[in-house]
C-alpha positions, 0 to 999 in steps of 0.5 A: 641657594639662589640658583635652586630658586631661579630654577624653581621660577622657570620650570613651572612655566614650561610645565604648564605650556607643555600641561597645557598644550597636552590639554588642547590636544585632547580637547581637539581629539575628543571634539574631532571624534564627537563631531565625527560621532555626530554626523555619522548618527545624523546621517544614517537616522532614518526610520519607515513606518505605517501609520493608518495604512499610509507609510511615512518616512522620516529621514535628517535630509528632509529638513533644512534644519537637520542638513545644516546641522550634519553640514556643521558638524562635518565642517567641524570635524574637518576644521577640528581635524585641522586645528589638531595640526596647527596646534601642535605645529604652532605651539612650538613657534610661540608667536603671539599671533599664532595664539589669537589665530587660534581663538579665532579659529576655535571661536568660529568652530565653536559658533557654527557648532552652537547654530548647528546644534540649536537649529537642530534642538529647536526642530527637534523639540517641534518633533517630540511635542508638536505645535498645536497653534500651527497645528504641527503635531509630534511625530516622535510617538511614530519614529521613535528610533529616528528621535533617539538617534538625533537625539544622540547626535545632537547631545555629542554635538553639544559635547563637543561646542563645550569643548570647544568653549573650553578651547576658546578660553584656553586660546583666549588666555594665551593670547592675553599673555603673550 
Protein backbone atom coordinates (compact mmCIF):
# COMPACT_ATOMS: atom_id res chain seq x y z
CA UNK A 1 0.00 0.00 0.00
CA UNK A 2 2.66 2.40 0.65
CA UNK A 3 4.18 1.86 -2.54
CA UNK A 4 1.09 2.77 -4.78
CA UNK A 5 1.15 5.86 -2.69
CA UNK A 6 4.68 6.77 -3.42
CA UNK A 7 4.24 6.14 -6.93
CA UNK A 8 1.25 8.36 -7.10
CA UNK A 9 3.73 11.12 -5.63
CA UNK A 10 6.16 11.11 -8.16
CA UNK A 11 4.58 10.61 -11.43
CA UNK A 12 2.35 13.96 -11.16
CA UNK A 13 5.74 15.88 -11.43
CA UNK A 14 6.76 14.44 -14.56
CA UNK A 15 3.39 14.58 -16.07
CA UNK A 16 3.35 18.06 -15.82
CA UNK A 17 7.32 18.83 -16.73
CA UNK A 18 6.36 16.72 -19.79
CA UNK A 19 2.54 18.89 -19.89
CA UNK A 20 4.55 21.71 -19.64
CA UNK A 21 7.22 21.69 -21.91
CA UNK A 22 4.57 20.44 -24.66
CA UNK A 23 3.15 23.91 -23.68
CA UNK A 24 6.20 25.72 -24.24
CA UNK A 25 6.71 24.18 -27.63
CA UNK A 26 3.50 25.15 -28.70
CA UNK A 27 3.62 28.72 -27.64
CA UNK A 28 7.10 28.91 -29.57
CA UNK A 29 5.74 27.37 -32.73
CA UNK A 30 2.62 29.42 -32.69
CA UNK A 31 4.94 32.84 -31.67
CA UNK A 32 7.40 31.71 -34.54
CA UNK A 33 4.56 31.71 -37.08
CA UNK A 34 2.78 34.96 -35.79
CA UNK A 35 5.77 36.42 -36.14
CA UNK A 36 6.56 35.07 -39.23
CA UNK A 37 2.98 36.32 -40.23
CA UNK A 38 3.58 39.35 -39.34
CA UNK A 39 6.78 40.52 -41.36
CA UNK A 40 5.80 39.23 -44.33
CA UNK A 41 2.35 41.26 -44.15
CA UNK A 42 4.59 44.20 -43.08
CA UNK A 43 6.52 43.91 -45.86
CA UNK A 44 4.52 43.43 -48.85
CA UNK A 45 1.85 46.39 -47.58
CA UNK A 46 2.17 48.77 -50.07
CA UNK A 47 -0.63 50.84 -51.79
CA UNK A 48 -0.48 53.60 -55.02
CA UNK A 49 -3.47 55.89 -55.41
CA UNK A 50 -4.17 59.24 -57.05
CA UNK A 51 -5.49 61.64 -55.21
CA UNK A 52 -6.42 65.13 -56.65
CA UNK A 53 -4.25 64.03 -59.70
CA UNK A 54 -1.18 63.67 -57.44
CA UNK A 55 -0.14 60.05 -56.95
CA UNK A 56 0.56 59.14 -53.57
CA UNK A 57 2.21 55.90 -52.54
CA UNK A 58 2.05 54.34 -49.27
CA UNK A 59 4.48 51.79 -48.31
CA UNK A 60 5.92 50.15 -44.46
CA UNK A 61 9.68 51.56 -45.70
CA UNK A 62 8.89 54.92 -45.47
CA UNK A 63 8.50 55.18 -41.94
CA UNK A 64 10.88 54.69 -39.20
CA UNK A 65 8.24 53.48 -37.26
CA UNK A 66 7.07 50.73 -39.58
CA UNK A 67 11.01 49.47 -40.46
CA UNK A 68 11.63 48.86 -36.61
CA UNK A 69 8.74 46.96 -36.22
CA UNK A 70 9.22 44.56 -39.38
CA UNK A 71 12.91 44.48 -38.01
CA UNK A 72 11.41 43.32 -34.49
CA UNK A 73 9.34 41.01 -35.63
CA UNK A 74 11.99 39.22 -38.03
CA UNK A 75 14.57 39.47 -35.12
CA UNK A 76 11.59 37.66 -33.33
CA UNK A 77 10.80 35.05 -35.44
CA UNK A 78 14.73 34.22 -35.64
CA UNK A 79 15.30 34.30 -31.88
CA UNK A 80 11.48 32.29 -31.59
CA UNK A 81 13.02 29.85 -34.34
CA UNK A 82 15.95 29.47 -31.83
CA UNK A 83 14.45 29.32 -28.29
CA UNK A 84 12.14 26.18 -29.99
CA UNK A 85 15.43 24.44 -30.18
CA UNK A 86 16.91 25.25 -26.68
CA UNK A 87 13.68 24.33 -25.35
CA UNK A 88 13.71 21.07 -26.45
CA UNK A 89 17.48 20.55 -25.90
CA UNK A 90 17.72 21.96 -22.64
CA UNK A 91 14.60 20.81 -21.09
CA UNK A 92 16.08 17.32 -20.93
CA UNK A 93 19.48 18.80 -18.85
CA UNK A 94 17.07 20.47 -16.04
CA UNK A 95 19.91 23.04 -14.85
CA UNK A 96 18.56 25.69 -13.00
CA UNK A 97 20.23 28.13 -14.96
CA UNK A 98 19.32 26.56 -18.31
CA UNK A 99 15.67 27.85 -16.94
CA UNK A 100 16.33 31.45 -15.92
CA UNK A 101 18.43 31.74 -19.33
CA UNK A 102 15.48 30.90 -20.89
CA UNK A 103 13.29 33.85 -18.81
CA UNK A 104 15.69 35.76 -19.88
CA UNK A 105 15.76 34.94 -23.46
CA UNK A 106 11.87 34.83 -23.57
CA UNK A 107 11.54 38.42 -21.60
CA UNK A 108 14.09 40.09 -24.36
CA UNK A 109 11.73 38.71 -27.16
CA UNK A 110 9.02 39.68 -25.61
CA UNK A 111 10.37 43.36 -24.82
CA UNK A 112 11.49 44.05 -28.68
CA UNK A 113 8.18 42.64 -29.73
CA UNK A 114 5.97 45.19 -27.44
CA UNK A 115 8.24 48.19 -28.63
CA UNK A 116 7.99 47.08 -32.16
CA UNK A 117 4.17 46.43 -31.89
CA UNK A 118 3.78 50.00 -29.95
CA UNK A 119 6.06 52.02 -32.30
CA UNK A 120 3.84 50.82 -34.95
CA UNK A 121 0.30 51.10 -32.98
CA UNK A 122 1.27 54.66 -32.04
CA UNK A 123 2.07 55.57 -36.22
CA UNK A 124 -0.84 53.79 -37.04
CA UNK A 125 -3.23 55.31 -35.05
CA UNK A 126 -1.70 59.17 -36.26
CA UNK A 127 -2.68 57.19 -39.98
CA UNK A 128 -6.26 56.20 -39.50
CA UNK A 129 -7.16 59.75 -37.34
CA UNK A 130 -4.64 62.15 -38.23
CA UNK A 131 -3.19 64.99 -35.78
CA UNK A 132 -5.13 68.03 -36.49
CA UNK A 133 -2.41 70.41 -33.76
CA UNK A 134 0.22 69.26 -36.04
CA UNK A 135 -1.72 69.59 -38.84
CA UNK A 136 -1.26 65.62 -39.96
CA UNK A 137 -4.28 64.59 -41.54
CA UNK A 138 -5.44 60.73 -41.76
CA UNK A 139 -4.30 59.12 -44.84
CA UNK A 140 -6.00 55.61 -44.19
CA UNK A 141 -9.62 57.07 -45.98
CA UNK A 142 -6.99 56.70 -49.26
CA UNK A 143 -5.05 53.68 -48.68
CA UNK A 144 -7.42 51.98 -47.12
CA UNK A 145 -5.94 48.42 -48.18
CA UNK A 146 -2.24 49.37 -47.00
CA UNK A 147 -4.11 50.40 -43.20
CA UNK A 148 -5.98 46.77 -43.18
CA UNK A 149 -2.55 44.93 -43.85
CA UNK A 150 -0.68 46.70 -41.18
CA UNK A 151 -3.38 46.59 -39.19
CA UNK A 152 -3.40 42.80 -39.70
CA UNK A 153 0.57 42.66 -38.83
CA UNK A 154 0.37 44.68 -36.00
CA UNK A 155 -2.51 42.61 -34.26
CA UNK A 156 -0.60 38.98 -34.94
CA UNK A 157 2.55 40.75 -33.48
CA UNK A 158 0.30 41.51 -30.43
CA UNK A 159 -0.72 37.67 -30.67
CA UNK A 160 2.41 36.91 -30.54
CA UNK A 161 4.03 39.04 -27.34
CA UNK A 162 1.00 37.46 -25.20
CA UNK A 163 2.51 34.26 -26.15
CA UNK A 164 5.58 35.35 -25.25
CA UNK A 165 4.35 36.80 -21.67
CA UNK A 166 2.96 33.76 -21.33
CA UNK A 167 6.22 31.98 -22.13
CA UNK A 168 7.89 34.34 -19.54
CA UNK A 169 5.82 33.07 -16.81
CA UNK A 170 6.01 29.76 -17.77
CA UNK A 171 9.96 30.38 -17.61
CA UNK A 172 9.87 32.59 -14.70
CA UNK A 173 7.83 29.74 -12.75
CA UNK A 174 10.34 27.21 -13.44
CA UNK A 175 13.21 29.04 -12.65
CA UNK A 176 11.67 29.59 -9.19
CA UNK A 177 11.35 26.11 -8.56
CA UNK A 178 14.42 24.64 -9.27
Amino acid sequence: MDNFGTKNMQNPPLKSNKCLLGTQILFRILATAFTLAATLIILTSKQTVTVFGIEMDARYNYSSAFKFFAFANMIGCALSVLSLFLASVLSHRGLPKNYFYMFLHDLIVMALLLAGCAAATAIGYVGKYGEMHSGWMPICDHVSKFCHKVTTSVMLSYFAVILYLCLVIISANQSRKV
